[in-house]
C-alpha positions as CSV (number, residue, x, y, z in Angstrom):
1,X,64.9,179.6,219.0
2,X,68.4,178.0,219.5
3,X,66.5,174.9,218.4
4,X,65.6,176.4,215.0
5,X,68.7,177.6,214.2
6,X,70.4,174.2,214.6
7,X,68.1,172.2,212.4
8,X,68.4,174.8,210.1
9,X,72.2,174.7,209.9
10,X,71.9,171.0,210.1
11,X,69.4,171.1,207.1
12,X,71.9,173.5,205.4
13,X,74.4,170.9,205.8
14,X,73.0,168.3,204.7
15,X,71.9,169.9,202.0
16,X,75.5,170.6,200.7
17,X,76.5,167.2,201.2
18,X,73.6,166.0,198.8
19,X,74.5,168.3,196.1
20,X,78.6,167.2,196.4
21,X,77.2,163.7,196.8
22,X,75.2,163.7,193.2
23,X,77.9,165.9,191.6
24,X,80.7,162.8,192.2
25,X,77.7,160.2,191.5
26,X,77.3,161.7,187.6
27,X,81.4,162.2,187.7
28,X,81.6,158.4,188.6
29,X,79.2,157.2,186.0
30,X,80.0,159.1,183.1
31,X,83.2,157.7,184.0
32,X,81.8,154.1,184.1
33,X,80.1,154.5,180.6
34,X,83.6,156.3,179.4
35,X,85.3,153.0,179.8
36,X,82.8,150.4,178.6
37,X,81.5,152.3,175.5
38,X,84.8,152.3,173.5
39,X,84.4,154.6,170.5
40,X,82.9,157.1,172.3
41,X,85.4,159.0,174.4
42,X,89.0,159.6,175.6
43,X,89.4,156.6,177.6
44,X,88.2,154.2,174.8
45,X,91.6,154.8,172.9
46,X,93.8,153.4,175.7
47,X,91.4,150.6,175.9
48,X,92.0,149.6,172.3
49,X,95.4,149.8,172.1
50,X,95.8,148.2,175.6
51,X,94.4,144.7,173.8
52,X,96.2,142.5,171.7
53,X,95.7,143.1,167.8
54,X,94.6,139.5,167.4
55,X,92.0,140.0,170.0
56,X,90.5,143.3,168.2
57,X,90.9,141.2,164.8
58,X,88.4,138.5,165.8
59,X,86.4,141.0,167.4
60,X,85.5,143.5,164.6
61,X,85.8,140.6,162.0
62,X,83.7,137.9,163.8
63,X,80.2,139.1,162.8
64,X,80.9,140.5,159.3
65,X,80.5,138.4,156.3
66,X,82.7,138.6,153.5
67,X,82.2,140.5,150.8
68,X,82.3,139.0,147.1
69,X,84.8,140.2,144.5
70,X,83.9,142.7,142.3
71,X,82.2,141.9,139.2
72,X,83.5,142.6,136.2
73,X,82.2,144.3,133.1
74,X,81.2,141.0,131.1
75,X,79.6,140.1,134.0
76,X,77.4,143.3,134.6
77,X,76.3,143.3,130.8
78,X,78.9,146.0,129.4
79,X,80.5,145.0,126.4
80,X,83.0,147.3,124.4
81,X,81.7,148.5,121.1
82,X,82.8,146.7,117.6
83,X,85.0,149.9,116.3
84,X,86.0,152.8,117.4
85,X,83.6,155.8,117.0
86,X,84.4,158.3,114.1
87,X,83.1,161.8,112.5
88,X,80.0,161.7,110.4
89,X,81.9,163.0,106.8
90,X,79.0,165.3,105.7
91,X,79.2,167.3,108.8
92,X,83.0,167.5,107.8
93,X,81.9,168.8,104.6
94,X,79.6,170.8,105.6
95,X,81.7,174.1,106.7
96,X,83.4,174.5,103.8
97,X,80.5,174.2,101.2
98,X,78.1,177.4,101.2
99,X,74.7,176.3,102.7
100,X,71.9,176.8,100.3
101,X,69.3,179.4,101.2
102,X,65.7,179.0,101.2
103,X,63.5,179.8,99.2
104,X,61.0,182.0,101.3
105,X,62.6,185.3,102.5
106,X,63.5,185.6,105.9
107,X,62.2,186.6,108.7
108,X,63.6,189.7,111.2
109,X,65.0,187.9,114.2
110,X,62.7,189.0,117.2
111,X,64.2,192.0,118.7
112,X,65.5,191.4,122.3
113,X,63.3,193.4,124.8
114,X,64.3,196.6,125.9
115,X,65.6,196.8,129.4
116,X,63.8,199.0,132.4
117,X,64.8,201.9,132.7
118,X,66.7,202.7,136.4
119,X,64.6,204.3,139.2
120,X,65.3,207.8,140.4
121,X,66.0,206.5,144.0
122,X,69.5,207.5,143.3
123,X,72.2,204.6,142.7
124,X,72.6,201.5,141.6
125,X,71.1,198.4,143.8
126,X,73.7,196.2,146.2
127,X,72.8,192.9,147.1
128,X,72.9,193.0,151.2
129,X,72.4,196.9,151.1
130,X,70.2,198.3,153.9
């Protein structure tokens, strides 16, 4: 029975030492991937500004191409127009000249259709009510 007991405290120890063990493991390699994937933590920012600003230059600017200038309007098509636009002088006109009427009568505008009446449920609907 002694026996038992200490392979069980053994096993118990062991045990504890494992889970400590895997807990500094993870620590250590999150710690690891901290430092060599810059961008994506704390310790990336001290990395950065730990270089020289030459280095970081020819870094970033090593495997981008150039970009060409901006075209202009003549060169996308645009043109301005010939004059500037102006108001068409009958609709100026128009306003102050009475409009003549037509010869048919007219018909009644459609009458707008009458709205429900309210529900005796007592009080008027509020959006979010229970």
């Amino acid at each position: 029975m002694l026996a038992r007991d200490a392979a069980l405290a053994r096993i118990s120890r062991t045990r504890r030492w494992m889970f400590a063990a895997a807990a500094a493991l993870t620590a250590a390699l999150a710690a690891l991937a901290s430092a060599l994937l810059p961008g994506k933590s704390l310790g990336a920012k001290s990395a950065v500004t730990a270089s020289s600003p030459s280095r970081v230059a020819a870094a970033t600017g090593a495997g981008t191409p150039a970009l060409p200038a901006p075209a202009s309007a003549a060169q996308l098509g645009l043109q301005s127009p010939g004059q500037a636009p102006q108001a068409d002088p009958s609709q100026q006109a128009a306003p102050s000249q009475p409009s003549p009427q037509p010869s048919a009568p007219q018909q009644a505008a459609p009458q707008p259709a009458p709205a429900p009446a309210p529900s005796s449920g007592g009080g008027a609907v509020v959006s979010g009510g229970s």
